[in-house]
C-alpha positions as CSV (number, residue, x, y, z in Angstrom):
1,X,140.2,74.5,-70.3
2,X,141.3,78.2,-70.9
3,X,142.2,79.8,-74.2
4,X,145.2,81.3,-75.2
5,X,145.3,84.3,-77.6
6,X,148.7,84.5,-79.3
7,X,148.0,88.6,-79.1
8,X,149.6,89.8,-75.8
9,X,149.4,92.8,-73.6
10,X,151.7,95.8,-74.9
11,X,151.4,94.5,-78.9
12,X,151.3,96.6,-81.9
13,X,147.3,95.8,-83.5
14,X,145.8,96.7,-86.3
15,X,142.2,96.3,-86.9
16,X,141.2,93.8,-89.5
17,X,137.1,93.7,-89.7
18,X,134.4,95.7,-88.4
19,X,133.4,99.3,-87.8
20,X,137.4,100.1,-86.8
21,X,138.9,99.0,-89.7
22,X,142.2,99.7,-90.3
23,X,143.2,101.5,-86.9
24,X,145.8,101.1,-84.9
25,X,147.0,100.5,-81.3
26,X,148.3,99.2,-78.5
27,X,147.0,96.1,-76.5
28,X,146.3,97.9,-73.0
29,X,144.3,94.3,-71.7
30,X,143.3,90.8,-73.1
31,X,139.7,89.5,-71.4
32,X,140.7,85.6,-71.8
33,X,137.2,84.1,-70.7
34,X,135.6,86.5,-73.9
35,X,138.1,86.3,-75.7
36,X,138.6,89.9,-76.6
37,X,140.7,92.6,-75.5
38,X,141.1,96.6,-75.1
39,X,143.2,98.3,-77.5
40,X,144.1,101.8,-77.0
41,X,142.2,104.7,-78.7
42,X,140.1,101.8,-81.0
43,X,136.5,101.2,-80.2
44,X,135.8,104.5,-77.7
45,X,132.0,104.4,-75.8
46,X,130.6,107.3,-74.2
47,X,130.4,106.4,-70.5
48,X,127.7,108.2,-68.4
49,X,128.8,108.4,-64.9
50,X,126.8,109.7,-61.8
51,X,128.9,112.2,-59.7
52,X,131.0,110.4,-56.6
53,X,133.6,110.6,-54.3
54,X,136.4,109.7,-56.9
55,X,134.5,111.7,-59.9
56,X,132.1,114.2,-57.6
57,X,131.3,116.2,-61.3
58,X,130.3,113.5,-63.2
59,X,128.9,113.7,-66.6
60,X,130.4,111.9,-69.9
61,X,133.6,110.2,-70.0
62,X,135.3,108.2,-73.1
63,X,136.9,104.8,-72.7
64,X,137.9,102.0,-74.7
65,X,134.9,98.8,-75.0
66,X,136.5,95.7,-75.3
67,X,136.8,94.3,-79.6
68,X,137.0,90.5,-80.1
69,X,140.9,88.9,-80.7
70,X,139.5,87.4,-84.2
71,X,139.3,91.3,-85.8
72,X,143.0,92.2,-85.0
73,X,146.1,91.6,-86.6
74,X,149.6,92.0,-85.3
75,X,152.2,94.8,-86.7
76,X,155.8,93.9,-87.7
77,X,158.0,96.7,-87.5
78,X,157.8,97.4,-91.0
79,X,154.3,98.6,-90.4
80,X,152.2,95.3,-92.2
81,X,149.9,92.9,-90.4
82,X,150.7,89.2,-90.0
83,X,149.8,86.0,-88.5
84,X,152.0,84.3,-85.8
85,X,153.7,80.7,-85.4
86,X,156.0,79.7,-82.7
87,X,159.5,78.3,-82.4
88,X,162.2,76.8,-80.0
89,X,165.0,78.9,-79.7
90,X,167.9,78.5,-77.1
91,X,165.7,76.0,-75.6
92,X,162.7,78.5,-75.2
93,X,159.7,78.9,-77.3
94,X,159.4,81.8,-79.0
95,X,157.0,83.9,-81.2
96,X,157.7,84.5,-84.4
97,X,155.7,86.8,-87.5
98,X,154.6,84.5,-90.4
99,X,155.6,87.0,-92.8
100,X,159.3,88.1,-91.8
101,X,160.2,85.2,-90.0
102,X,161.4,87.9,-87.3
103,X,160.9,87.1,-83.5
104,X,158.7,89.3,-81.6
């Protein structure tokens, strides 16, 4: 059976726990089977890389590691974290911020 994260690609995240506390981002990817995903400019790791034909100078590159799904929390527009719910709305289910009560 696979898992569904309520956090899809292109949301607003804010970090919750951990050594990123309290960033911000954009989802870039979700990693359903780990359940974690990549958020943009949040949890950067120093990638050495061996010179090739698509990088022939090498060296050290930054990159975002995947963080787990349970450590961020979605932004309203009014800038706070909350939890989301769904709802049926013109006969399709929507998602909708626990807080506002505003679709996303």
């Amino acid at each position: 059976m696979m898992k569904r994260s309520r956090i899809k690609k292109g949301d607003q995240v804010r970090v919750i726990a951990g050594d990123h506390k309290g960033k911000e981002g954009k989802v870039l990817d979700i990693l359903v089977k780990k359940d974690k995903a990549i958020v943009e400019e949040v949890n950067m790791i120093s990638k050495h890389q061996k010179p090739s034909a698509t990088n022939p100078q090498g060296g050290i590159t930054k990159k975002e590691a995947p963080i787990h799904i349970s450590n961020l929390s979605l932004i309203t527009k009014d800038g706070e974290t909350t939890r989301l719910g769904t709802k049926i709305e013109d006969g399709k289910k929507v998602r909708v911020a626990k807080k506002t009560n505003e679709v996303i």
